[in-house]
C-alpha positions in Angstrom: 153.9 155.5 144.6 151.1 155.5 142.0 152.0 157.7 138.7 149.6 158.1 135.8 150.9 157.6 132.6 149.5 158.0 129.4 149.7 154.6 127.3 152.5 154.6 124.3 153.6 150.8 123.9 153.0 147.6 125.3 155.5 144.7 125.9 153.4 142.0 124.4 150.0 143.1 124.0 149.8 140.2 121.9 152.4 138.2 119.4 151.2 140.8 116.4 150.3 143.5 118.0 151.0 145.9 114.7 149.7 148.7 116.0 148.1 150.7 113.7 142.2 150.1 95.5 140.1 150.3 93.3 139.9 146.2 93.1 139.1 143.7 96.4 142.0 141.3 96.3 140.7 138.0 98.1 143.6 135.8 99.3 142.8 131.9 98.7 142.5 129.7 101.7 142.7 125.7 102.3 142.3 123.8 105.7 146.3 123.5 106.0 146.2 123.0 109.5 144.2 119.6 108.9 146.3 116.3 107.9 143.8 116.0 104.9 144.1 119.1 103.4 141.3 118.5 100.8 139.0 117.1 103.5 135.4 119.6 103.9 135.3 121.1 107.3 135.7 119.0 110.3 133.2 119.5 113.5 135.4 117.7 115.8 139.0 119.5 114.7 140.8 120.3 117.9 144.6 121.4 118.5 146.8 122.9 121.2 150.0 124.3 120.7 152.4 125.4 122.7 155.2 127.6 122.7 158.5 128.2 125.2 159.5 132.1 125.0 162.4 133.4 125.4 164.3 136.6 124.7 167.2 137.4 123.4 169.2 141.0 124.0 169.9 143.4 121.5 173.1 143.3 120.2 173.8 147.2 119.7 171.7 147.9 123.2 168.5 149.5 123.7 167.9 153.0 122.8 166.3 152.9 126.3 168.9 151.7 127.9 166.9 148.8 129.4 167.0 145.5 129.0 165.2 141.7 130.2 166.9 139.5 132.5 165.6 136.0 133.5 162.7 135.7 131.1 160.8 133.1 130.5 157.1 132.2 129.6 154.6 130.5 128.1 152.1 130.5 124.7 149.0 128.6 124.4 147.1 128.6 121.5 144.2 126.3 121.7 141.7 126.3 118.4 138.5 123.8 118.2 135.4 123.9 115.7 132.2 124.8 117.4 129.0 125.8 116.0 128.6 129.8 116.9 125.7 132.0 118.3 125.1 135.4 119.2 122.3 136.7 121.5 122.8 140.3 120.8 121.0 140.1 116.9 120.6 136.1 116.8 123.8 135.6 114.5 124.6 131.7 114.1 127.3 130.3 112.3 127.3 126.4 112.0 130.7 126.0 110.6 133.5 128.2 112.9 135.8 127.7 115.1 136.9 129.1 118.7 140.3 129.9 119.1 141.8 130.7 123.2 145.2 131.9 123.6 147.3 132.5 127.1 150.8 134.5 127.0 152.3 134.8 130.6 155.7 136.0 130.9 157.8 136.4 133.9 161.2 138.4 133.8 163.2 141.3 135.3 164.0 144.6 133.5 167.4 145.9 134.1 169.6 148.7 132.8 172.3 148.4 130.5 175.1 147.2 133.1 172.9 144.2 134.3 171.3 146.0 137.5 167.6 145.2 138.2 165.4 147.9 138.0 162.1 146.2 138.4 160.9 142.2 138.4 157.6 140.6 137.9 156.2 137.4 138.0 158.0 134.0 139.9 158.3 134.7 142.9 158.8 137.9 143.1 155.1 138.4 144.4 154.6 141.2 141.5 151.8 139.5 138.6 153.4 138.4 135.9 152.4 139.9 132.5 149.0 138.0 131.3 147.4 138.8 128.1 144.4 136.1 127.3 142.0 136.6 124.0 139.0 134.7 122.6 138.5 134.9 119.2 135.9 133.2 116.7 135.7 133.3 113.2 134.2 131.5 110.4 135.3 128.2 108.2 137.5 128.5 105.1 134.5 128.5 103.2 133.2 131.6 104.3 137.2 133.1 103.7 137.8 132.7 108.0 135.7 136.1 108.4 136.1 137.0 112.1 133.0 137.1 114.1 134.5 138.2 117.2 137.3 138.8 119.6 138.3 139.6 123.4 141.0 140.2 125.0 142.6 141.2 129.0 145.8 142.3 129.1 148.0 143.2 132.2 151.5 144.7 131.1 154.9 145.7 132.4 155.8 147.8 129.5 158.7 150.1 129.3 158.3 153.6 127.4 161.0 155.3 127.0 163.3 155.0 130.2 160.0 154.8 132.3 157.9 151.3 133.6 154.3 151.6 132.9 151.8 149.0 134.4 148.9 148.6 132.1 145.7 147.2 132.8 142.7 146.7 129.8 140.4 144.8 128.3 139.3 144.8 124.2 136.0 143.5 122.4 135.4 143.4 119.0 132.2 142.7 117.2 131.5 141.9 113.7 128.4 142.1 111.2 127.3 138.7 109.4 129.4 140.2 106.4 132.6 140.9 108.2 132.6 144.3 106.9 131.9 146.1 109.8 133.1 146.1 113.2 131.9 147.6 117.0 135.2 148.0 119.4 135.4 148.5 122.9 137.9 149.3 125.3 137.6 149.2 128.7 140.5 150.5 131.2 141.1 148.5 134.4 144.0 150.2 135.7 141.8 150.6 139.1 142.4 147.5 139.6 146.4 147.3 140.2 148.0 147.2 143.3 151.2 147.2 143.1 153.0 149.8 144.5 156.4 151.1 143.1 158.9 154.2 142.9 160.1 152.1 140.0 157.1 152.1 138.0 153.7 154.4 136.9 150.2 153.2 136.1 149.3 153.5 132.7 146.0 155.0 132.1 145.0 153.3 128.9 141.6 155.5 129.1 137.8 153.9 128.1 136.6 154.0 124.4 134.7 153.0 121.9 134.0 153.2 118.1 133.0 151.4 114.7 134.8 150.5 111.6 133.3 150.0 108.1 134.1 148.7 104.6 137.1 146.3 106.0 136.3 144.3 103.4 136.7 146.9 100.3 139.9 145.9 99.2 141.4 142.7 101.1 140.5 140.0 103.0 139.7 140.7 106.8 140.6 138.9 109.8 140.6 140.1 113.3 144.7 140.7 115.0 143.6 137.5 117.4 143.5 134.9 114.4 145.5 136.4 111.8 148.6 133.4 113.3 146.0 130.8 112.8 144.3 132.8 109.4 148.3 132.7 107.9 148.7 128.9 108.0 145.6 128.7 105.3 147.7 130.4 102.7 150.0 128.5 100.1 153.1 130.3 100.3 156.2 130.1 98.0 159.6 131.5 98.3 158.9 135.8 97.4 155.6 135.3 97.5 153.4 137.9 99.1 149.6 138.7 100.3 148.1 141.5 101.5 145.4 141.2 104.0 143.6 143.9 105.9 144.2 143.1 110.2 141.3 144.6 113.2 142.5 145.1 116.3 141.1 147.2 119.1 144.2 149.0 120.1 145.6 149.6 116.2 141.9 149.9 114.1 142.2 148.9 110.9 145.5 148.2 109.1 146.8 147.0 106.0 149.3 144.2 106.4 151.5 142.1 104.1 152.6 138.8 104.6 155.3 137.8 102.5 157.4 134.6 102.4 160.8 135.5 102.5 162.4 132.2 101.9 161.9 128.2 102.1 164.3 127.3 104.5 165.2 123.7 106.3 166.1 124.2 109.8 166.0 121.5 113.5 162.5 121.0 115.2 162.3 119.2 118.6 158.9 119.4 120.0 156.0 116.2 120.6 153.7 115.6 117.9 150.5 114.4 119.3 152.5 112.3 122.1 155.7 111.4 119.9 158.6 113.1 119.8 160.0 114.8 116.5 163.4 115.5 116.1 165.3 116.8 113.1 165.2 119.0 109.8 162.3 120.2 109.0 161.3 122.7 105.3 159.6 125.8 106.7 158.4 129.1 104.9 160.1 132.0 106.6 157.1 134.5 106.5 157.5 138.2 107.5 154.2 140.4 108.6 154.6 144.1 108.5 152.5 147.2 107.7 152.4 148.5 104.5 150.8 151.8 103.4 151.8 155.5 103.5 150.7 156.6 106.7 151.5 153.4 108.6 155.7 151.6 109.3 156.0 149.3 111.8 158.4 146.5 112.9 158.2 143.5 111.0 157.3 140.1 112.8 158.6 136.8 111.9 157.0 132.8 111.2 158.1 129.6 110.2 155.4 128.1 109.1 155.9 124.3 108.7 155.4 123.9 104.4 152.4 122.1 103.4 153.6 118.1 102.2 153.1 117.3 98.5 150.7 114.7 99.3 147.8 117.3 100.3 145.8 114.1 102.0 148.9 113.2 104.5 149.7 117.3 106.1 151.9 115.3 108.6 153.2 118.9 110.2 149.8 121.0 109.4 151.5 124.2 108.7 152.6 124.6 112.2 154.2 127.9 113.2 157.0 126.4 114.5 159.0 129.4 115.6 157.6 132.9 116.3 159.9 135.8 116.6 158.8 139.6 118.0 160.5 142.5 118.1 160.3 144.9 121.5 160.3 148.1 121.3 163.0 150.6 121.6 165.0 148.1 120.1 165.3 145.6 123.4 165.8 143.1 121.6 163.8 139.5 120.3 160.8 137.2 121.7 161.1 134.1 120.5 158.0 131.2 120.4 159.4 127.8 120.2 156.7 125.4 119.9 157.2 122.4 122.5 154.2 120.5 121.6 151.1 120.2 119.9 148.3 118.1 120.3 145.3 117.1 118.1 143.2 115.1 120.7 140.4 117.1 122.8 140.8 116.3 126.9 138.3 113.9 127.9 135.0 115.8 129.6 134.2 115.0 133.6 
């Protein structure tokens, strides 16, 4: 049985979803993420990262009463530099890079005693949940100003005691300033067939609007890059930024990233082929709203800490661990990176 449902939360619409001055504060940016950190922009940069994610249950319980059983997925964050061009007004950008990411997770919901309520993904012959998102945006020298981003996302999202299936895709498009943005979102809830006393499609609902001066006070970047945007940033222990985040589903909002601690903690994953092993210094960085009219829960990155040496990065300011809160306090995702890799696939 088909329900409609009008949508409240999603389960990971992506890893931030956050959603929701009288002087421009400007955060300073360097290409961290290359080994040379002084080096000018590089037109053959490519890396891949990817992440293992698992949960981890609430220790006080839900306030749902729901919980995940059996999770696991994957995160795949690919970002190359390419030259950009846009047909609609002619816009090209030699100097920007392209940045692809796939989330899949696979898991059952249960109730508080264990018992499944509802399972997707595997082989349970249900989709798993699938969120994929394209996102370009411009060089450090040009402050990373987001050109533009896409998303799909198909979601098993619980509101409240209730399973809602949700089906949608985002676009976002930016002036040659950055300070303006068109969004779009398109429901495609017509398009899911599974069929379920246990759950109620979610009518996410067809819109569109623009959004202007989102440059006025802070730096901009679009949801999509704002990982990738975080690793440019030179972070000390109780230092903070504030940066203003786009995203389709939570408009504009002012976030603050601020570096909680330097903390030295064990790392396995495979470093362009080789295997690292051991203690590694990160900066623990929490992003959360700020503002009067927006709260929110606070996400959580290691970011691997820039080396002395600026012209041998060995670890590039990896995020090396991710961690999400779910809603209705469910408890943690966590994003272990497994590997990353710094060498393009060969073409044909």
């Amino acid at each position: 049985m088909k329900k409609k449902l009008a949508a409240l939360a999603l389960f990971a619409a992506a890893v931030f979803a956050l959603s929701a001055c009288s002087t421009k504060v400007t955060v300073s940016l360097n290409r961290n993420w290359n080994y040379n950190t002084t080096a000018a922009y590089d037109a053959s940069f490519y890396e891949q990262l990817t992440y293992d994610v698992r949960y981890t249950e609430s220790e006080s319980g839900s306030t749902n009463g729901l919980k995940y059983t059996g999770l696991s997925g994957t995160y795949t964050v690919t970002t190359q530099a390419a030259s950009y061009h846009r047909q609609s007004d002619g816009l090209t950008v030699a100097q920007a890079y392209k940045q692809t990411t796939v989330l899949e997770v696979s898991a059952t919901i249960a109730d508080k005693d264990g018992n499944a309520v509802y399972a997707f993904g595997g082989e349970t012959g249900v989709p798993a949940d699938k969120i994929t998102s394209t996102v370009w945006f411009r060089d450090t020298s040009d402050g990373l100003a987001p050109l533009e981003s896409s998303t799909e996302v198909y979601s098993h999202t619980p509101v409240n005691a209730a399973i809602g299936v949700y089906s949608y895709k985002t676009s976002v498009s930016y002036n040659e300033s950055g300070s303006k943005a068109e969004i779009a979102v398109t429901d495609t809830s017509s398009a899911v067939t599974e069929e379920s006393d246990k759950i109620s499609i979610g009518a996410f609902g067809d819109s569109s609007y623009n959004l202007s001066k989102l440059t006025k006070s802070y730096s901009c970047f679009d949801n999509e890059q704002l990982l990738f945007a975080g690793r440019g940033l030179t972070f000390e222990s109780g230092s903070s930024n504030k940066v203003t985040v786009v995203s389709a589903t939570g408009g504009k909002q002012t976030v603050t990233l601020s570096c909680k601690e330097i903390v030295s903690s064990d790392y396995s994953f495979l470093l362009d082929g080789e295997q690292v092993s051991g203690s590694i210094s990160a900066c623990s960085v929490q992003f959360s709203l700020t503002g009067t009219d927006n709260t929110g829960v606070t996400h959580s990155v290691r970011y691997a800490a820039r080396n002395e040496n600026a012209s041998a990065n060995k670890y590039r300011n990896l995020p090396l661990l991710i961690e999400s809160p779910i809603a209705y306090s469910m408890g943690t995702l966590s994003y272990v990176l497994t590997a990353a890799t710094h060498t393009a696939p060969s073409q044909g």
